[in-house]
C-alpha positions in Angstrom: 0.0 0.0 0.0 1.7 3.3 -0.9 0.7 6.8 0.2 -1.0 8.0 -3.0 -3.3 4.7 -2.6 -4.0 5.9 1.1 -4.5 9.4 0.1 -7.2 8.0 -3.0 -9.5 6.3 -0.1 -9.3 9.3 2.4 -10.2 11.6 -0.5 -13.4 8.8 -1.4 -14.3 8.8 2.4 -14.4 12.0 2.6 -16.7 12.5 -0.5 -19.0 10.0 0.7 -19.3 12.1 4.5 -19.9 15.3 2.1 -23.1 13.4 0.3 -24.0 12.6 3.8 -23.8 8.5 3.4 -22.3 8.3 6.6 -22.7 5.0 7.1 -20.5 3.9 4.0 -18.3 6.7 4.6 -17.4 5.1 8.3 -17.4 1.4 7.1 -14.3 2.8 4.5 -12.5 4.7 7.1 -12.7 0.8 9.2 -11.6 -1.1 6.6 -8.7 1.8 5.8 -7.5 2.1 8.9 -7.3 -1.9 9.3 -5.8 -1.8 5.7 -3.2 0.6 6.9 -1.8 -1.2 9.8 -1.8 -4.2 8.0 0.6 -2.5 5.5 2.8 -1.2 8.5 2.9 -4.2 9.7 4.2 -5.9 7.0 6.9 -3.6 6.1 5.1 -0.8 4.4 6.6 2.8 4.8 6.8 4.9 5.6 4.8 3.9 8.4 4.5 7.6 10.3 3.0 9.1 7.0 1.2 6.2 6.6 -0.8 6.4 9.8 -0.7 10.2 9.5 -2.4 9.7 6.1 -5.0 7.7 6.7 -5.9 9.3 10.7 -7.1 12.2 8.6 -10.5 10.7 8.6 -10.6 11.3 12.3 -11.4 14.5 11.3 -15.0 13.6 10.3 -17.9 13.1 12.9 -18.9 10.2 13.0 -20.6 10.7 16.3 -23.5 13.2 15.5 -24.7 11.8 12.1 -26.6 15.2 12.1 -30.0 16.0 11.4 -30.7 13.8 8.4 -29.3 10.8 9.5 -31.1 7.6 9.3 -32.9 7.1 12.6 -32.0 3.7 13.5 -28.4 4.1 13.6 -27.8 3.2 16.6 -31.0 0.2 17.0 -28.7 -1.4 13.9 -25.7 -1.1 15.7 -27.5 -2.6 18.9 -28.9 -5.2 17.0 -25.4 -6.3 15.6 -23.7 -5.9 19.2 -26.6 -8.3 20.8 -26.4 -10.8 18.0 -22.7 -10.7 18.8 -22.8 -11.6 22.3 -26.0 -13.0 23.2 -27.3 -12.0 26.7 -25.9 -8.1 26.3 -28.3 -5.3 25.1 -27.2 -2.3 24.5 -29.6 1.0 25.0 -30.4 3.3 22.2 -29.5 7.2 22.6 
């Protein structure tokens, strides 16, 4: 993985956040931060502008979907959590 590659996916993350699809917008920035420090981790470099690279997408709420955002954010990500680990529930906001 080089830097320009990096640099293509925090540019496509960061067009999907500005169309407001956050939710394909954050499952990118998981897959290229896990992408990344794969890459590190097998001898990619260099590894600080790597990771510098790809944290840019930290810069992005994730948090506060804002006013249009789908309302059962969260009951999805509940869902998933429970179906993970049967016996937990996890409140909605």
């Amino acid at each position: 993985m080089t830097l320009d590659d990096i640099r293509r996916r925090v540019d496509k993350i960061f067009r999907r956040y500005e169309l407001r699809d956050w939710e394909n917008a954050a499952a990118y920035e998981c897959r290229l931060h896990r992408d990344v420090l794969r890459a590190i981790a097998n001898g990619s470099g260099p590894p600080t502008e790597l990771a510098a690279e790809a944290l840019r997408t930290t810069e992005l709420d994730f948090e506060s979907y804002g006013p249009e955002s789908p309302p059962d954010v969260d009951l999805r990500a509940a869902r998933l959590t429970a179906d993970a680990h049967p016996g937990t529930e996890r409140s909605s906001r």
